[in-house]
C-alpha positions in Angstrom: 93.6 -30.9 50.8 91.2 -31.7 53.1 88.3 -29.6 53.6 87.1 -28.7 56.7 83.7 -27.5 56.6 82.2 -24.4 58.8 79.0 -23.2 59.5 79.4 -20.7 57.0 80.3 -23.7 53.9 76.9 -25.2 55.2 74.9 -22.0 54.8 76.6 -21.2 51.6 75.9 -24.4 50.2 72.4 -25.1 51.2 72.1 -21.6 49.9 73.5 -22.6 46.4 70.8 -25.7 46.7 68.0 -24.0 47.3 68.6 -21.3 44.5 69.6 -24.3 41.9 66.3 -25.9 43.4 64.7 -22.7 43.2 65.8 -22.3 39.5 65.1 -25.9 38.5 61.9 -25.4 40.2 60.8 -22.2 38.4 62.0 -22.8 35.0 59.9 -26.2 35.5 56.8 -24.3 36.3 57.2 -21.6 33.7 57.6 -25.3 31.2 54.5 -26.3 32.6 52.7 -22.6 32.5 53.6 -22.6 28.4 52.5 -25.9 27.9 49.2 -25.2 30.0 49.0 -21.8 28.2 49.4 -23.4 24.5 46.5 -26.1 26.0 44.2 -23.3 26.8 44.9 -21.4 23.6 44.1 -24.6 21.4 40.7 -25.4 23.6 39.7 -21.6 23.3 40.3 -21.8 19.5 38.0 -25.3 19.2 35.5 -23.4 21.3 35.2 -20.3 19.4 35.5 -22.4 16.2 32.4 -24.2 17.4 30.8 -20.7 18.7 31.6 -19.4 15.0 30.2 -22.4 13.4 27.3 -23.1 15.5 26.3 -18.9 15.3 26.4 -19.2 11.6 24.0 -21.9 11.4 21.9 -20.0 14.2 22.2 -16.9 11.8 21.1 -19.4 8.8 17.8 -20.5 10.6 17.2 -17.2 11.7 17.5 -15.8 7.6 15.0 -18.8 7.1 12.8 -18.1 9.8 12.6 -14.4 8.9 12.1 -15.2 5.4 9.1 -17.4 5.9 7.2 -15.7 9.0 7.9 -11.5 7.6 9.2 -11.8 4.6 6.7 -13.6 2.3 3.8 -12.6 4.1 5.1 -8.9 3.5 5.4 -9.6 -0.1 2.2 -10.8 -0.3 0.6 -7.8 1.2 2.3 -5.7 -0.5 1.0 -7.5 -3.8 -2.6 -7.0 -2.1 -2.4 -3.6 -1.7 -0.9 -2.5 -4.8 -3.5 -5.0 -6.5 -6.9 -2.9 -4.5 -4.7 0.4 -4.9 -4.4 0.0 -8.7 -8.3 -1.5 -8.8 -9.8 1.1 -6.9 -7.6 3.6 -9.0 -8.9 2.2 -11.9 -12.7 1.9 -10.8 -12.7 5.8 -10.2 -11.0 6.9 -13.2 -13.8 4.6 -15.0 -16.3 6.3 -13.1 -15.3 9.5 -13.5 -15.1 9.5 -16.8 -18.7 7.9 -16.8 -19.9 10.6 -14.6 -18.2 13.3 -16.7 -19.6 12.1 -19.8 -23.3 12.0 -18.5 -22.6 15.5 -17.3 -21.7 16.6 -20.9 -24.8 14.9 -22.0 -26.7 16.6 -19.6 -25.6 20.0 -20.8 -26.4 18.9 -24.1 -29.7 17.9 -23.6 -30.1 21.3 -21.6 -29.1 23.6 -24.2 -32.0 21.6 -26.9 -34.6 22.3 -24.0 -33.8 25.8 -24.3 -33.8 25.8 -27.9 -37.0 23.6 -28.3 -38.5 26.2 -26.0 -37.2 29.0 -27.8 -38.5 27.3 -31.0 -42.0 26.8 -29.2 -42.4 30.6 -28.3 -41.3 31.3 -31.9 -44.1 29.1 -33.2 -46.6 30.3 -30.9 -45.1 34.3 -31.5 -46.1 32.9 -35.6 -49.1 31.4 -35.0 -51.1 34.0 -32.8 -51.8 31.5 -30.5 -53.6 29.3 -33.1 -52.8 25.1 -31.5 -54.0 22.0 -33.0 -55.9 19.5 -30.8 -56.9 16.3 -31.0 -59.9 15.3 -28.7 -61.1 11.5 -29.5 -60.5 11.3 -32.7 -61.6 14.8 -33.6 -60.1 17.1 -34.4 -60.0 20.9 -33.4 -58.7 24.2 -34.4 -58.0 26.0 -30.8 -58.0 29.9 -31.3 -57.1 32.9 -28.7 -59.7 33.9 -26.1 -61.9 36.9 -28.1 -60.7 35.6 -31.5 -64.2 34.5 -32.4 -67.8 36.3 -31.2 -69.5 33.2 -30.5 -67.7 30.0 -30.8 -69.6 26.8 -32.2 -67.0 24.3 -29.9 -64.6 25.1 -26.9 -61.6 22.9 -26.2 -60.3 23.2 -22.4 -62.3 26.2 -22.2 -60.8 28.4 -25.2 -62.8 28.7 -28.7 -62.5 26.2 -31.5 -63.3 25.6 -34.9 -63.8 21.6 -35.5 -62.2 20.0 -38.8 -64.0 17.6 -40.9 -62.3 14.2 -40.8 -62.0 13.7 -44.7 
């Protein structure tokens, strides 16, 4: 059996090389495209591993930093305000009541006026307009204008009767 070979053999068989090549070649470079794909997957999982880890501390800081710049001084205003709210609060209620209790005492004082004048005008309405004065050291009856025809003393320019000082 000898084999004779013709153009068409040749074509067939460098054909049937280059599709084994082909094959060999492909299922080499799909080997290769895993291996570079599991590569990338296990860099891009350190590299979000550090992303995660270095964003948590970033987030950690940040927590602290807030903290110290807003929160505390917040809380300390907060204190202040509710410290001068509740003072002032205080103060007024202190005062009002103050101020309310003068008032009362004002009215009180008011209504004794009017009585002590009332009182007055009944003494004087009792008295006929009789007063009592005492001019140094002497003392003097003071009687109505008319009350007397021709009065020995005059006190502020009304008739009097002058007392003995026994």
């Amino acid at each position: 059996m000898s084999r004779t070979s013709n153009p068409n053999d040749l074509s067939d068989r460098v054909r049937n090389r280059l599709a084994a090549d082909r094959r060999q070649f492909e299922e080499t470079a799909a080997s290769e495209l895993r291996r570079l794909g599991e590569n990338l997957r296990a860099v891009a999982n350190d590299a979000l591993r550090t992303t995660e880890a270095d964003t948590a501390v970033t987030v950690a800081r940040v927590r602290v930093m807030l903290l110290n710049a807003w929160l505390r001084p917040l809380v300390v205003g907060l204190i202040l305000f509710l410290g001068i709210s509740g003072g002032s609060w205080g103060l007024m209620h202190w005062l009002a009541v103050r101020i309310q209790s003068h008032i009362e005492v004002l009215a009180a004082l008011t209504v004794r006026i009017d009585e002590g004048r009332e009182t007055l005008a009944e003494i004087e309405e009792t008295t006929w307009g009789v007063t009592l004065r005492e001019i140094d050291g002497e003392r003097f009856v003071v009687v109505p204008d008319g009350a007397l025809e021709d009065p020995p003393w005059t006190v502020r320019g009304q008739p009097a009767l002058k007392l003995s000082s026994e």
